[in-house]
C-alpha positions in Angstrom: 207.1 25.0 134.4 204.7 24.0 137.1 206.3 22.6 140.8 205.2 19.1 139.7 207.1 18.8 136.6 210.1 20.1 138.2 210.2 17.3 140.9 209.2 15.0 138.4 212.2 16.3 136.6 214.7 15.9 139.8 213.0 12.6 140.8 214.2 11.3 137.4 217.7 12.7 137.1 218.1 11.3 141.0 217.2 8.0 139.5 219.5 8.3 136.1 222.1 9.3 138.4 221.7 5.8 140.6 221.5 4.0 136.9 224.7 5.5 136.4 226.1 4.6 139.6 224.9 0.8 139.1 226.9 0.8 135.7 230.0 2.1 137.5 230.1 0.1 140.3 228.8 -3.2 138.6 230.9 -6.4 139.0 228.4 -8.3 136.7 226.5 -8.0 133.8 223.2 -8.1 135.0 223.5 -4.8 137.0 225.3 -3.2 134.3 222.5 -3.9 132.0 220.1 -2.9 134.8 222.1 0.4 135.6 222.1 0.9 131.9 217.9 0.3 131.1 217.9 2.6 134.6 219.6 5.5 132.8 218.1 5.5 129.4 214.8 5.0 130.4 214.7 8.0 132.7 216.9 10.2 130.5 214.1 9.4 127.6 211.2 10.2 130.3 213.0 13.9 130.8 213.1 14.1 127.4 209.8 13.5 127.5 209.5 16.1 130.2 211.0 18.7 128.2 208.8 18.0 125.4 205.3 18.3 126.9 206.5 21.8 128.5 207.2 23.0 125.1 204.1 21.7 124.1 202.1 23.3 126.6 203.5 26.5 125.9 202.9 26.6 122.2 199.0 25.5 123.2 198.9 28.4 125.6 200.4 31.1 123.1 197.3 30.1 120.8 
């Protein structure tokens, strides 16, 4: 993993973390859904995360 994708990669659990947070703490329904689109899109970009490091490596071990 290079330094880049591992900040990227804190950055976004930071920010899934505050989604969280938002979804706890709400008293409405408009920031629960926002907490909620917070967490899931983040959670999907570290998936995404994960995925091109995997890729990388399989392109570097041909």
């Amino acid at each position: 993993m290079t330094p880049q994708t591992i900040v990227f990669g804190l950055i976004g659990a930071l920010v899934a973390l505050v989604g969280l947070v938002m979804m706890a703490a709400a008293k409405d329904d408009a920031f629960y859904l926002a907490g909620l689109i917070l967490f899931v899109s983040f959670v999907l970009y570290l998936f995404k995360l994960v995925r091109l490091h995997f890729d990388r490596e399989e392109a570097r071990r041909r």
